[in-house]
N, CA and C of each residue as an Amber inpcrd file, in Angstrom:
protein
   558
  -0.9300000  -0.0220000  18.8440000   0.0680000  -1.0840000  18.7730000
   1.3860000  -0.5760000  19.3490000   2.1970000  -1.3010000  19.9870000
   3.2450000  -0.9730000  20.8680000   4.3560000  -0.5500000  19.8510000
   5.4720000   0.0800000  19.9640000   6.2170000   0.4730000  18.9530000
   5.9450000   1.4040000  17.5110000   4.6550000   1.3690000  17.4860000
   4.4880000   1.9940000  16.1720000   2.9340000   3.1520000  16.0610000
   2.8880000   3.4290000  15.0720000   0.9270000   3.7940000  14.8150000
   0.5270000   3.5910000  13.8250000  -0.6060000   3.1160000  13.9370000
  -1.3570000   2.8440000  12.8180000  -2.9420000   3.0890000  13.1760000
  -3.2540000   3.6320000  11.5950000  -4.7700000   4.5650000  11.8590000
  -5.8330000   3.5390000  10.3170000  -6.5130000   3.3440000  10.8690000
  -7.8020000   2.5800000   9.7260000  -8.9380000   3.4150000   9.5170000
  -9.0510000   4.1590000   8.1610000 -10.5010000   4.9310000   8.1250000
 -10.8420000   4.1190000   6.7050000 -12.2120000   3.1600000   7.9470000
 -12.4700000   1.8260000   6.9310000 -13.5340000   2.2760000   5.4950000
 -13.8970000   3.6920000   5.4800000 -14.9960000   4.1190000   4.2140000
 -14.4960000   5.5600000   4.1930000 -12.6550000   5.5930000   3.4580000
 -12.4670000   6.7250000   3.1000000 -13.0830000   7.4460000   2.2070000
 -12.9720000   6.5470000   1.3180000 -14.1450000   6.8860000  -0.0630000
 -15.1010000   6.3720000  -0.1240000 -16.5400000   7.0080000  -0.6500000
 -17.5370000   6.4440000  -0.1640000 -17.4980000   5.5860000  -1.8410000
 -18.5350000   4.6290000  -1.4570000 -18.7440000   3.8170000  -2.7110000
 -18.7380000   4.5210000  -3.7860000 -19.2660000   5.3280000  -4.6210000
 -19.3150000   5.9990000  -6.1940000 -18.0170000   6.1560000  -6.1410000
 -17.3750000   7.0030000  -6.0400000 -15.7820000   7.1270000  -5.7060000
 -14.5640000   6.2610000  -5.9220000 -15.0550000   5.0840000  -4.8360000
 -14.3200000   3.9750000  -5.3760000 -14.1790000   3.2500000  -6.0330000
 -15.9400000   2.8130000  -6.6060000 -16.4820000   2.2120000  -8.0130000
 -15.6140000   2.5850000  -9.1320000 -15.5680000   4.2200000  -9.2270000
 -14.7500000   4.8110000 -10.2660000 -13.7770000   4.8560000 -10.5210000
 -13.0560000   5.0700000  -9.1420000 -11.2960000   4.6340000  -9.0210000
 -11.3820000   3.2890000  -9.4010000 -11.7140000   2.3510000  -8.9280000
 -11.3180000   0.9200000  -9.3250000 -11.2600000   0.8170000 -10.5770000
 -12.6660000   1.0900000 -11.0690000 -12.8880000   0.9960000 -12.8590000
 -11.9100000   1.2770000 -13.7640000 -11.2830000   2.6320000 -13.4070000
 -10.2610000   4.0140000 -13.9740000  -8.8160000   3.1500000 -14.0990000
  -8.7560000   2.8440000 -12.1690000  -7.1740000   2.2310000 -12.4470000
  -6.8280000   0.7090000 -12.8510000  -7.9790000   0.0780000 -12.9810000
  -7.9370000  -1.4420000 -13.8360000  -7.4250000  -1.5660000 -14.9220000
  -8.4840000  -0.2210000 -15.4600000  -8.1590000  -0.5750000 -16.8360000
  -7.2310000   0.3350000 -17.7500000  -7.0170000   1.3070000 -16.5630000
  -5.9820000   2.3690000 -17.3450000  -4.6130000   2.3650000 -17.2780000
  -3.9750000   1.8460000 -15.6660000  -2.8740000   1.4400000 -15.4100000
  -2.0900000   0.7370000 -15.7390000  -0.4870000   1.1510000 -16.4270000
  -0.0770000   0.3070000 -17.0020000   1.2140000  -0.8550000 -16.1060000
   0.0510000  -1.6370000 -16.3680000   0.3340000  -2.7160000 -14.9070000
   1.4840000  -3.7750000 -15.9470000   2.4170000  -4.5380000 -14.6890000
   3.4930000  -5.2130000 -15.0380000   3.6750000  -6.1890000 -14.1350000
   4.2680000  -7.2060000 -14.7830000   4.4570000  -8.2690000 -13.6400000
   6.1080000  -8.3020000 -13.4760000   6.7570000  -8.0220000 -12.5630000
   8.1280000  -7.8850000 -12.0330000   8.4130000  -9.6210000 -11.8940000
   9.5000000  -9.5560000 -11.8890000  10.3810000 -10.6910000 -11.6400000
  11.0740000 -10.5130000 -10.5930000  11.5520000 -11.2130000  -9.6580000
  12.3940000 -11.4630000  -8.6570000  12.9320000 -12.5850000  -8.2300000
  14.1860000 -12.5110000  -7.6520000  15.3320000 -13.7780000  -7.8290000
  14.6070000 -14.5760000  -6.2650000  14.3450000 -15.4710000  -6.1480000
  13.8410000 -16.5190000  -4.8670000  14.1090000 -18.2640000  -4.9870000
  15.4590000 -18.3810000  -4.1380000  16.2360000 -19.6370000  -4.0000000
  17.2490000 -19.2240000  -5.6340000  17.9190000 -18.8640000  -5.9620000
  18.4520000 -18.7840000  -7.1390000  17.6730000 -19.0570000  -8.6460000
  16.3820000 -18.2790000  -7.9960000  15.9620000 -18.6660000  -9.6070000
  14.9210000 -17.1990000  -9.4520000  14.9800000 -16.3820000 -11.1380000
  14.1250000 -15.6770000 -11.1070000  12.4770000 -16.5890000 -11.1340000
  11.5320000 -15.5370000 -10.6230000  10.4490000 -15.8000000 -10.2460000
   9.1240000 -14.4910000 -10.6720000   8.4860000 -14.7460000 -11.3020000
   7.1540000 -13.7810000 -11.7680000   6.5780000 -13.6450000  -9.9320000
   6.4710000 -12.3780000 -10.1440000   5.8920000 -11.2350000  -8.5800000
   4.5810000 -11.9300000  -8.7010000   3.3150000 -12.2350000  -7.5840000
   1.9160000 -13.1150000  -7.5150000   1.4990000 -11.9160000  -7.3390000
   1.5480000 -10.7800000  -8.2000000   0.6780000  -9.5260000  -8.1160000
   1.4320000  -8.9330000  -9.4190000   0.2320000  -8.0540000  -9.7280000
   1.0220000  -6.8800000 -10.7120000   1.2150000  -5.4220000 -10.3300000
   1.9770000  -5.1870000 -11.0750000   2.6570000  -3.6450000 -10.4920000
   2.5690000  -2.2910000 -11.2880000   2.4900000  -1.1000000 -10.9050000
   2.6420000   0.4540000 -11.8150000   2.7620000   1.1520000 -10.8660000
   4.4390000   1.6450000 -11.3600000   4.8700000   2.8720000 -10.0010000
   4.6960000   4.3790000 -11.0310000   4.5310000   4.8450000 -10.0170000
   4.7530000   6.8220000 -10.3920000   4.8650000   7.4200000  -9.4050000
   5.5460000   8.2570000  -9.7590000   6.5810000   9.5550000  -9.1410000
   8.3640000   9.1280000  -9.2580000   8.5460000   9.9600000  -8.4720000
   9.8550000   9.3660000  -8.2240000  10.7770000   9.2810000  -9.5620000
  11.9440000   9.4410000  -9.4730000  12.8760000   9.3470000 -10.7990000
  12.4320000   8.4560000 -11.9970000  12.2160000   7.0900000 -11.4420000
  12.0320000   5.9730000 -12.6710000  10.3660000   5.7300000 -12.6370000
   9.3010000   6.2820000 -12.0260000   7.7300000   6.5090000 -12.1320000
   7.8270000   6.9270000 -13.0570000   6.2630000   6.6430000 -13.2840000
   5.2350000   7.1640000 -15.1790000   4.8170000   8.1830000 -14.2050000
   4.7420000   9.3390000 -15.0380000   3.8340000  10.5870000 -14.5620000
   2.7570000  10.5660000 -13.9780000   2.1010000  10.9990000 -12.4400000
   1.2840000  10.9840000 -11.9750000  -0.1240000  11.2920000 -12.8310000
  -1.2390000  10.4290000 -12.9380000  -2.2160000  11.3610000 -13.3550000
  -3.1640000  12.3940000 -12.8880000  -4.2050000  12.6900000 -13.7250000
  -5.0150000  13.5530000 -12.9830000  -5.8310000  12.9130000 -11.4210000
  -6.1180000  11.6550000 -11.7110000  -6.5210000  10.6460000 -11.1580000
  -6.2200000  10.1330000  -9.9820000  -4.5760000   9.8290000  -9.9030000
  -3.8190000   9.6830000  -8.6550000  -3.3920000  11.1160000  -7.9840000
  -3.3470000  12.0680000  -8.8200000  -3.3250000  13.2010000  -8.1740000
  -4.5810000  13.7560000  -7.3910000  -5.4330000  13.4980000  -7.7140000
  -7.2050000  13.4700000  -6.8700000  -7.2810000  12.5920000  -5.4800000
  -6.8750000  11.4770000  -5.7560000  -6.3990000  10.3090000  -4.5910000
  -5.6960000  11.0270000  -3.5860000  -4.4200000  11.2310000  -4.0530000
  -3.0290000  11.4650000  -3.1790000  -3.8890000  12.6930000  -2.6850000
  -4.2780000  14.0280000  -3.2020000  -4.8010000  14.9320000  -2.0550000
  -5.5830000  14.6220000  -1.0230000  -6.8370000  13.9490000  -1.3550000
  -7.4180000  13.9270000  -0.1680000  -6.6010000  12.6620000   0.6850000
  -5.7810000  11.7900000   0.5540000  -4.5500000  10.9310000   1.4110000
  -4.2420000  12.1760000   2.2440000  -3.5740000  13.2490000   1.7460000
  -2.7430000  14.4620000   2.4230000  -3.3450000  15.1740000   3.0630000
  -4.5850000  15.2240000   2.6830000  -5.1950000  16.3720000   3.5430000
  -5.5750000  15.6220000   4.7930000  -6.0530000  14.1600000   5.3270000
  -6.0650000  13.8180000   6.7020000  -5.1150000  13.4380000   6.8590000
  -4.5480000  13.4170000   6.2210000  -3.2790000  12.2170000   6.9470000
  -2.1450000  13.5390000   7.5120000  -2.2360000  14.7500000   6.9040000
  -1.7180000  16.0220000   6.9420000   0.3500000  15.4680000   6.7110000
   0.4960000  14.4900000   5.8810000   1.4010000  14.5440000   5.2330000
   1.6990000  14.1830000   3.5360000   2.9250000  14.8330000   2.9200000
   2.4850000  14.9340000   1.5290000   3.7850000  13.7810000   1.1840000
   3.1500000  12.9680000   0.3290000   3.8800000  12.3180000  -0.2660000
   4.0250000  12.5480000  -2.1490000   5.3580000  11.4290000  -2.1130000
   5.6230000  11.7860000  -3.4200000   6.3500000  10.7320000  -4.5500000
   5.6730000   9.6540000  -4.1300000   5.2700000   8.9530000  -5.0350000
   4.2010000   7.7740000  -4.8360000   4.0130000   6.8530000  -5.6440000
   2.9990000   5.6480000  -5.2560000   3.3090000   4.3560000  -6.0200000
   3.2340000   2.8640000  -5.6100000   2.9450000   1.9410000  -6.1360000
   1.8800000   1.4510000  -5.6490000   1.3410000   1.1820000  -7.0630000
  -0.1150000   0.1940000  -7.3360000   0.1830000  -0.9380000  -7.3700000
  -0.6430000  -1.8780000  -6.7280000  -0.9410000  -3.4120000  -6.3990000
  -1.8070000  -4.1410000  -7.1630000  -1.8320000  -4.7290000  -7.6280000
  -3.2570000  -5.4390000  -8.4840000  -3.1170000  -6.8700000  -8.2210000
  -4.0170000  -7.3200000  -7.1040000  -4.1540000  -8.7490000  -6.9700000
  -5.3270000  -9.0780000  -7.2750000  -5.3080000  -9.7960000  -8.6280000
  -6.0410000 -10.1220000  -9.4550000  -7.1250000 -11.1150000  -9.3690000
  -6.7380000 -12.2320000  -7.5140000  -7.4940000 -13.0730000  -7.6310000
  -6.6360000 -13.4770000  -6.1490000  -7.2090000 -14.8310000  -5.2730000
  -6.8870000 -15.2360000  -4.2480000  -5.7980000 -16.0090000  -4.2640000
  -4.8530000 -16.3380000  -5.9040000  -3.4750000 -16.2810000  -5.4940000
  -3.0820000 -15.7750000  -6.1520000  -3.0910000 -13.9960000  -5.8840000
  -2.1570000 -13.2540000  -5.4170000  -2.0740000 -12.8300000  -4.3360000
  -0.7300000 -12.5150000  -4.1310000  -0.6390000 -12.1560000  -2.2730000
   0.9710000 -11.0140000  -2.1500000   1.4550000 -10.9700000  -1.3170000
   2.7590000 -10.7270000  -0.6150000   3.1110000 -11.2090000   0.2760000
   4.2990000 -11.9940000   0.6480000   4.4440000 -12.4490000   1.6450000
   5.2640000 -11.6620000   2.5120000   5.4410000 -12.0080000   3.8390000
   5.7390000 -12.0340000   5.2520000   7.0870000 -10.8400000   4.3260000
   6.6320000  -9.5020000   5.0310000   8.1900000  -8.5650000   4.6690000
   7.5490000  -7.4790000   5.5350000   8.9980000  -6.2620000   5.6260000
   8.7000000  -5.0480000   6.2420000   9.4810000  -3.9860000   4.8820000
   8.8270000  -3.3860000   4.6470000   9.1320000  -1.9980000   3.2520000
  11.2910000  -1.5900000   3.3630000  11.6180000  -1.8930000   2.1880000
  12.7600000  -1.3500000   2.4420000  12.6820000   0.4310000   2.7310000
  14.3130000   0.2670000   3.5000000  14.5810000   1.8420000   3.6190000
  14.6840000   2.8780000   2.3970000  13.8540000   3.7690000   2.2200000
  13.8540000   4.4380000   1.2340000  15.6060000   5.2780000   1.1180000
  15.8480000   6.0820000   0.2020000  17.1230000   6.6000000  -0.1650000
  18.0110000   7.0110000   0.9200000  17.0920000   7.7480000   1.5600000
  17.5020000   8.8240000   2.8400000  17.7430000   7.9270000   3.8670000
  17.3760000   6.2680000   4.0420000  18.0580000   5.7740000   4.9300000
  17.1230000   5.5640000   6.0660000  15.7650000   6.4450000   6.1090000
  14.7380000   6.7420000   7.0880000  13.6490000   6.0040000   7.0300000
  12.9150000   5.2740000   8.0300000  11.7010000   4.9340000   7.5870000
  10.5480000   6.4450000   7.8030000   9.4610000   5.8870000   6.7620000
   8.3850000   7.4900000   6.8690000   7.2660000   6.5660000   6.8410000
   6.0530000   7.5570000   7.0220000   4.5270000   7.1210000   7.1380000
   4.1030000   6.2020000   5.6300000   3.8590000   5.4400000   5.4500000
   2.8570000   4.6910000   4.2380000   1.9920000   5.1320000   4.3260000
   0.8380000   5.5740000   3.6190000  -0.6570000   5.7200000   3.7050000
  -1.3330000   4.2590000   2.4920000  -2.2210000   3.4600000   2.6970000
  -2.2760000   2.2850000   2.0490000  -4.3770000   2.3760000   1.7270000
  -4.2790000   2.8940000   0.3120000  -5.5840000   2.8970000  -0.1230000
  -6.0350000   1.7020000  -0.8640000  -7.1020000   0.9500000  -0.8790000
  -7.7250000  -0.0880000  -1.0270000  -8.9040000   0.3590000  -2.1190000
  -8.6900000  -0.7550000  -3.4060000 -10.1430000  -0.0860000  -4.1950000
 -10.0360000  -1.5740000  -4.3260000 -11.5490000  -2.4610000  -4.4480000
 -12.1610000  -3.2480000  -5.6730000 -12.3420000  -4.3130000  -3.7540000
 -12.0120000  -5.9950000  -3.7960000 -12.3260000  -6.8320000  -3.0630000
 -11.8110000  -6.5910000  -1.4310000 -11.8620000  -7.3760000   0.1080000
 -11.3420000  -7.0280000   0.6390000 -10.7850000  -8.1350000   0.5760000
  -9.4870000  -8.1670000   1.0450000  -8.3570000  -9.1680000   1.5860000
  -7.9310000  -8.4780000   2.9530000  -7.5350000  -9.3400000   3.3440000
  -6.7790000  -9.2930000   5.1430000  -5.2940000  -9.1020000   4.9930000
  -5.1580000  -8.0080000   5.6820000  -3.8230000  -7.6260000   6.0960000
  -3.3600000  -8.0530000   6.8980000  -2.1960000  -8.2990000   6.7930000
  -1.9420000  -8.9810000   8.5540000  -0.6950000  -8.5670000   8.6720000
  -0.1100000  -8.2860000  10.2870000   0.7650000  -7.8730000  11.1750000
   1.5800000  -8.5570000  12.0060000   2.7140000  -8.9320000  11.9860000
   3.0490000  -8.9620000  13.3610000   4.3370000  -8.3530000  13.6440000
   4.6670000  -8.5050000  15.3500000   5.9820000  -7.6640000  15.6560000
   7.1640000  -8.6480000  15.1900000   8.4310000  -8.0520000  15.0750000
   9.2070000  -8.8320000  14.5500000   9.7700000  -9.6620000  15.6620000
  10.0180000  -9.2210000  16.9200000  10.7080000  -9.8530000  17.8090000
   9.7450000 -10.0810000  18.7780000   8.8560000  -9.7710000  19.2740000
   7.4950000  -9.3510000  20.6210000   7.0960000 -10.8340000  19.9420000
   6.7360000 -11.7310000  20.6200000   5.7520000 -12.6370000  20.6220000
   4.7060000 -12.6740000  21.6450000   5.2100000 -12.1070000  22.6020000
   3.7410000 -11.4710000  23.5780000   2.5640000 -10.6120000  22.8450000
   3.3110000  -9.9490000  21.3150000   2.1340000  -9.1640000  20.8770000
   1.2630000 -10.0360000  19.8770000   0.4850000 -10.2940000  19.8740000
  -0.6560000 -11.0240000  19.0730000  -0.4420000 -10.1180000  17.4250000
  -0.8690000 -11.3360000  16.6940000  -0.6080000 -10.6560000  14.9950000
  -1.7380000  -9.9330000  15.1260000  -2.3300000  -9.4200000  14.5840000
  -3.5510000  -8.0160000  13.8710000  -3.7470000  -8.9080000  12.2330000
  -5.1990000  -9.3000000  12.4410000  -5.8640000  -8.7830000  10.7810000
  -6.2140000  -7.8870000  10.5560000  -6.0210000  -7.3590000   9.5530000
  -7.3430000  -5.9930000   9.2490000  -7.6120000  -6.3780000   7.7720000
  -8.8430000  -6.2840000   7.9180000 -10.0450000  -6.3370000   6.6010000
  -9.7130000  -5.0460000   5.8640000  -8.9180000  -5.3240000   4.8430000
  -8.9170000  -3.7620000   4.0090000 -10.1570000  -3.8830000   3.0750000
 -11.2760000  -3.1810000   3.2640000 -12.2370000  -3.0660000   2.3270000
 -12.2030000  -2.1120000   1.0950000 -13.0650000  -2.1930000   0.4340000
 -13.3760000  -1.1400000  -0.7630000 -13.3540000   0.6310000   0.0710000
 -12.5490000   1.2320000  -0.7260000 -12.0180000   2.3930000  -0.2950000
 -11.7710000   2.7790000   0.8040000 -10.7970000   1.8950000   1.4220000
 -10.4670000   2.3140000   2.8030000  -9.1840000   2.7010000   2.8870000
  -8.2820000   3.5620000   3.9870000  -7.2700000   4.3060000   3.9710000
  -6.4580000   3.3300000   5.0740000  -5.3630000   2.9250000   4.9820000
  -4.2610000   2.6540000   6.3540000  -3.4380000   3.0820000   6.4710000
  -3.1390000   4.0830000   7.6700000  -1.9840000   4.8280000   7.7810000
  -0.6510000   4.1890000   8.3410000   0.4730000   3.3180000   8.2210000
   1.3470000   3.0250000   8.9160000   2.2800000   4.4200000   9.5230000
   2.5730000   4.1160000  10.3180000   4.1340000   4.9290000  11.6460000
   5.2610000   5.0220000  10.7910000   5.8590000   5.8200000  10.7770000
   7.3770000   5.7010000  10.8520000   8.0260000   4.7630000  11.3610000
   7.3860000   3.8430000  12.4570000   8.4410000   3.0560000  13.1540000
   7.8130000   1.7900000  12.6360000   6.7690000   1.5030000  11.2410000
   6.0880000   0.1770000  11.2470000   7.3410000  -0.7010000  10.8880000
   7.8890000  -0.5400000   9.8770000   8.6440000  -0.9470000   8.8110000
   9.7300000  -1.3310000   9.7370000  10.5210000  -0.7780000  10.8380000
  11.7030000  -1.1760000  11.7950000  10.5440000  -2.0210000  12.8780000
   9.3450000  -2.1130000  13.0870000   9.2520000  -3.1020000  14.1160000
   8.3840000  -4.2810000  13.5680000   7.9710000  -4.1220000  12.8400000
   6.7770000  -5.1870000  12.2850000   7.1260000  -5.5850000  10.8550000
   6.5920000  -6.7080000  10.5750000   6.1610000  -7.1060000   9.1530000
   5.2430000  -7.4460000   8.6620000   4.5250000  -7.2100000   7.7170000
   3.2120000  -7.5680000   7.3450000   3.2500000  -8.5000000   5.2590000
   1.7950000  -8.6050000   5.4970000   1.6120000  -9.2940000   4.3620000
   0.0100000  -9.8340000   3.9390000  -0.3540000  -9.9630000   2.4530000
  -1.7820000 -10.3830000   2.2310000  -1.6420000 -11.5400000   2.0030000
  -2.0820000 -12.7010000   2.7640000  -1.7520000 -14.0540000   2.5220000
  -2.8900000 -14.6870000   0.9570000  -2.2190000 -15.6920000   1.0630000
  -3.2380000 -16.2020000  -0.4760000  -4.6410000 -16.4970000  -0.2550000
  -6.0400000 -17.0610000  -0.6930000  -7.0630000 -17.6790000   0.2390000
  -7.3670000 -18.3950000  -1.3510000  -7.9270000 -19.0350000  -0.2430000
  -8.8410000 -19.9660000  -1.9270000 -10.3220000 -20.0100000  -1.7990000
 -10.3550000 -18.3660000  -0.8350000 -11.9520000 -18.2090000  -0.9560000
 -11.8440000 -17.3450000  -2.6460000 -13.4340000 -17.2580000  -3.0650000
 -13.2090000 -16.4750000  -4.8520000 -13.1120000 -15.4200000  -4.4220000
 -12.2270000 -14.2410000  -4.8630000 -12.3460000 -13.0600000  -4.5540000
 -12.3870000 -12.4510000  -5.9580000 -13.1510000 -11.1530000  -5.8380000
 -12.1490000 -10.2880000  -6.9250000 -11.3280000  -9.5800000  -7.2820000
 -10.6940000  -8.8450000  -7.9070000  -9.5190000  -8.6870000  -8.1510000
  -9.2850000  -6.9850000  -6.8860000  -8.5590000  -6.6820000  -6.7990000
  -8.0310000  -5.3270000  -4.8140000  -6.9910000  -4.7030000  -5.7190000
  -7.0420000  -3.2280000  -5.6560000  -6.1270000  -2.8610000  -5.9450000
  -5.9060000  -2.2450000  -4.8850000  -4.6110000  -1.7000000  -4.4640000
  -3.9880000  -0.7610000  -3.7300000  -3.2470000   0.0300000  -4.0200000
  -2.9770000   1.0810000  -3.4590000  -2.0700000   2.1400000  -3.6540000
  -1.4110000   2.6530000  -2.3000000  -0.2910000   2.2390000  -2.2080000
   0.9190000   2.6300000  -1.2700000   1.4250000   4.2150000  -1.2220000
   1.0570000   5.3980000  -0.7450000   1.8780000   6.1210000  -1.0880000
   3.0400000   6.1680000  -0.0140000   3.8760000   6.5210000  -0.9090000
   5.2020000   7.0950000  -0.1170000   6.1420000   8.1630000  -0.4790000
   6.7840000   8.0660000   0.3970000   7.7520000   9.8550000   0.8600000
   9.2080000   8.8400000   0.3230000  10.1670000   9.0110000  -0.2230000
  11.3920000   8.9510000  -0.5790000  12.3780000   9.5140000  -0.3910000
  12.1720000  10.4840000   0.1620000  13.7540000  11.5620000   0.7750000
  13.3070000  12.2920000   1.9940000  13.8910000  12.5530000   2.9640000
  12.9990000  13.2420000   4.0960000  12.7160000  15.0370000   3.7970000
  13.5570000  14.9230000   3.0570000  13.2410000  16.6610000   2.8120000
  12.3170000  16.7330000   2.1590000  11.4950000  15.4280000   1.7160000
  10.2910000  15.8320000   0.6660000   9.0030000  15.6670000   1.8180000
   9.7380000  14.8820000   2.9820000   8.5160000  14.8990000   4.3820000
   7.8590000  15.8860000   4.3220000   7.3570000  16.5610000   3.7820000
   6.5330000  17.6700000   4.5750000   5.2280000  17.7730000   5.0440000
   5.0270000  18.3180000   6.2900000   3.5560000  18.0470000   6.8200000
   3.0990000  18.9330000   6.2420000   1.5160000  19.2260000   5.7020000
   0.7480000  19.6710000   5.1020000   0.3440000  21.2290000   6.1770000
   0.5220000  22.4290000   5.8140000   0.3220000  23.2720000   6.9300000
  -1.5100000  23.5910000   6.8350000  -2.4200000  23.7520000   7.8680000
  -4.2360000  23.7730000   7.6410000  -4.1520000  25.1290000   7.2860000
């Protein structure tokens, strides 16, 4: 994709793996539904949420710490923290956004792991209308690596469907300060 990179390894985890992760972080995660202000009125988030790392994160577990390594070891960068996604059903979604700037002011790599249904990701450039949007099918344990430059050129989002799905979790990791960038040395 022009401006940016992005990498899809569609059976990071093979099925047992993900079966287990899904199972683990369903029912163990202590998931929340955020509020946010939209047209002057607060509004319940169409997903639920559980962050860790980072100053105001719940302690990583053994669990997401198992995840996040093998994230680091291909992706050969280490991050240091994560939010979990839980869209519970085909309306939940996110709409049309690009990731705010973390502290440091910088955009950094996302790595975007997928456990439980697939839903479609979708892309487009912010200003390029010559570039065609991108779906991608995030399936059961699959990895997406976004660029450094996704977040300044593109925006993305999981639209709603009113096909039945079941419930997708994801896990976003991310880097928060650039001095915590560090590439993983082999």
């Amino acid at each position: 994709m022009p401006d940016t990179e992005l990498r899809l390894w569609q059976h990071f985890f093979d099925k047992a793996a993900s079966d287990h992760y899904y199972k683990t972080l369903l029912s163990d995660s202590p998931w929340q539904q955020r509020m946010r202000k939209m047209y002057d009125k607060m509004v319940p988030d169409p997903r639920l949420t559980a962050y860790y790392g980072g100053e105001n994160g719940h302690t990583w577990t053994p669990m997401l710490l198992e995840i996040k390594a093998a994230v680091e070891k291909i992706t050969e960068i280490t991050f240091d923290r994560v939010l979990l996604n839980l869209y519970r059903d085909g309306k939940d979604s996110v709409a049309w956004h690009s990731d705010n700037l973390p502290a440091d002011e910088k955009h950094h790599h996302i790595a975007s792991v997928t456990f439980g249904d697939t839903r479609i990701f979708k892309v487009r450039h912010k200003t390029r209308k010559d570039i065609q949007q991108v779906d991608i099918p995030l399936t059961h344990g699959s990895l997406l690596l976004m660029g450094e430059t996704m977040q300044a050129f593109y925006e993305h989002h999981i639209p709603k469907t009113a096909r039945a799905v079941a419930p997708r979790i994801n896990l976003t990791f991310r880097i928060s300060e650039s001095q915590k960038s560090i590439y993983v040395v082999k």
